[in-house]
N, C-alpha and C positions, 0 to 999 in steps of 0.2 A: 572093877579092878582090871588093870592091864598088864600082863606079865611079858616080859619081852626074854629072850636068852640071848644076849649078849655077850659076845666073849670078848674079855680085857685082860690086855697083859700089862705087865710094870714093866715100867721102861727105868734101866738105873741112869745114876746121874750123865755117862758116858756115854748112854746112847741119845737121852733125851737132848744132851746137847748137839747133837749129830741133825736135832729136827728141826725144822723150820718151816716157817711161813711160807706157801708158794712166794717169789719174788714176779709180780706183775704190775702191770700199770694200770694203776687207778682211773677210773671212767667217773663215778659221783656216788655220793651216799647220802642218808637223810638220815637224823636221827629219830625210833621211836619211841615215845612218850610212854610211862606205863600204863592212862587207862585203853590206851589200843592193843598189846601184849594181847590179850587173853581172845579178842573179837579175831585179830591177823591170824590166830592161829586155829580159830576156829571155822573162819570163812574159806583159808585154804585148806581144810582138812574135807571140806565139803566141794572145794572143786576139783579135787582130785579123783573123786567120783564122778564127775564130768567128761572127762580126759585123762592122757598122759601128762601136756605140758600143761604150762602155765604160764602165759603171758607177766612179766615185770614191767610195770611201766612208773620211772620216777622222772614225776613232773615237775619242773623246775623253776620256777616264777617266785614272786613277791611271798608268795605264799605256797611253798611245795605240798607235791602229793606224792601218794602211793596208790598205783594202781595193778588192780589183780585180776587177770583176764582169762576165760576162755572162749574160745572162737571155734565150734567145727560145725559141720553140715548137721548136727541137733540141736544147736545151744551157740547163744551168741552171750555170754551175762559178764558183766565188771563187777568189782566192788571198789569205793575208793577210799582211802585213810586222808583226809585233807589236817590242813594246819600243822603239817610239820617243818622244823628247819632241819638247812643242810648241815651234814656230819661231813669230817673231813681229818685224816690222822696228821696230825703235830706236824710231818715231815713234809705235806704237801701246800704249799703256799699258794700256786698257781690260782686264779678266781677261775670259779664256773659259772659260765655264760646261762642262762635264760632257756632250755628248750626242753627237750624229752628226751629221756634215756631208757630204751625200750632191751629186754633180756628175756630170754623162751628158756626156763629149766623144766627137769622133772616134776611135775608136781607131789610127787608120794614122796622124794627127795624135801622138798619146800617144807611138807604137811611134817614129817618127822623131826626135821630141822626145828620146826616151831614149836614141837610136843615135846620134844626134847629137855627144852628149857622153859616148858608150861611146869616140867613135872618137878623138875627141880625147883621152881619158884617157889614150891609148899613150904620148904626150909627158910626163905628171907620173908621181913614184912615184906610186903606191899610198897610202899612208898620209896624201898631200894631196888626196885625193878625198873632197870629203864633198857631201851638195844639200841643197834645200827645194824644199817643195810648197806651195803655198798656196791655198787656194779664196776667189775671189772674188765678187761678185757675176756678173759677166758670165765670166769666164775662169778658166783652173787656172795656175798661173803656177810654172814648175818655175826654180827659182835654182842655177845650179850656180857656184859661186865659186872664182878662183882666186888664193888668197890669194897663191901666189907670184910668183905675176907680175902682181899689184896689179888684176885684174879679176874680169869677171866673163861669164855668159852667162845671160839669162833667156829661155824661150821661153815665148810666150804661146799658148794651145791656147782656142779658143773655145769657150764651153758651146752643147749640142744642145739647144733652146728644144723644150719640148712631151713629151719622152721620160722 
């Protein structure tokens, strides 16, 4: 059992309209599938012990990937998620081109991110779990949707400037 102490305030309706979405320019995203939910969140939770960051790398071909990487002077290791397609929100039309799209965040930021919405999955089947990932300019922006109960959850993971 994990106990976290989180502290949350309600936002009323006047302020939560005040809030918004970072407004950035979208880089690519992939959608993932639910049987990879539970392994994405469990292979970044273990390379976080590896490192700080964590290499993003979304590979973009006939058949995309997801790749999770760390690199330092004790450890060279990937893992990769293959067979997934691209995600892309309603408002962005433009096609994306064929290459790699490479992103360094926090990894204890990633690892949380992902545990996040492992924990809350215990309340849906199974079969209504599905996410996205998206790389943007400034941040990695993971969407986890929940269609049946008309919302959603995005967390925003800042990129590591310089790495």
């Amino acid at each position: 059992v994990v106990l976290q102490d989180v502290p949350v305030r309600i936002l009323s309706p006047t302020q939560l309209a005040a809030c918004g979405e970072p407004q950035t320019e979208l880089v690519v995203g992939l959608s993932l599938p639910h049987p990879i939910l539970k392994s994405l969140y469990l292979k970044a939770d273990r390379l976080k012990a590896l490192d700080n960051h964590v290499r993003i790398t979304l590979s973009l071909a006939e058949v995309s990937h997801l790749i999770l990487e760390v690199r330092n002077e004790s450890v060279n290791i990937h893992t990769t998620f293959g067979n997934l397609s691209r995600a892309r929100p309603e408002s962005l039309q433009a096609s994306m081109d064929e290459k790699d799209i490479n992103a360094v965040v926090d990894s204890r930021q990633l690892s949380r991110s992902l545990f996040g919405y492992h924990a809350m999955s215990f309340q849906l089947q199974s079969s209504q779990l599905s996410a996205f990932i998206f790389l943007w300019r400034t941040c990695v922006m993971l969407h986890f949707p929940f269609e049946s109960q008309g919302g959603y959850i995005a967390f925003y993971i800042p990129l590591v400037i310089g790495d």
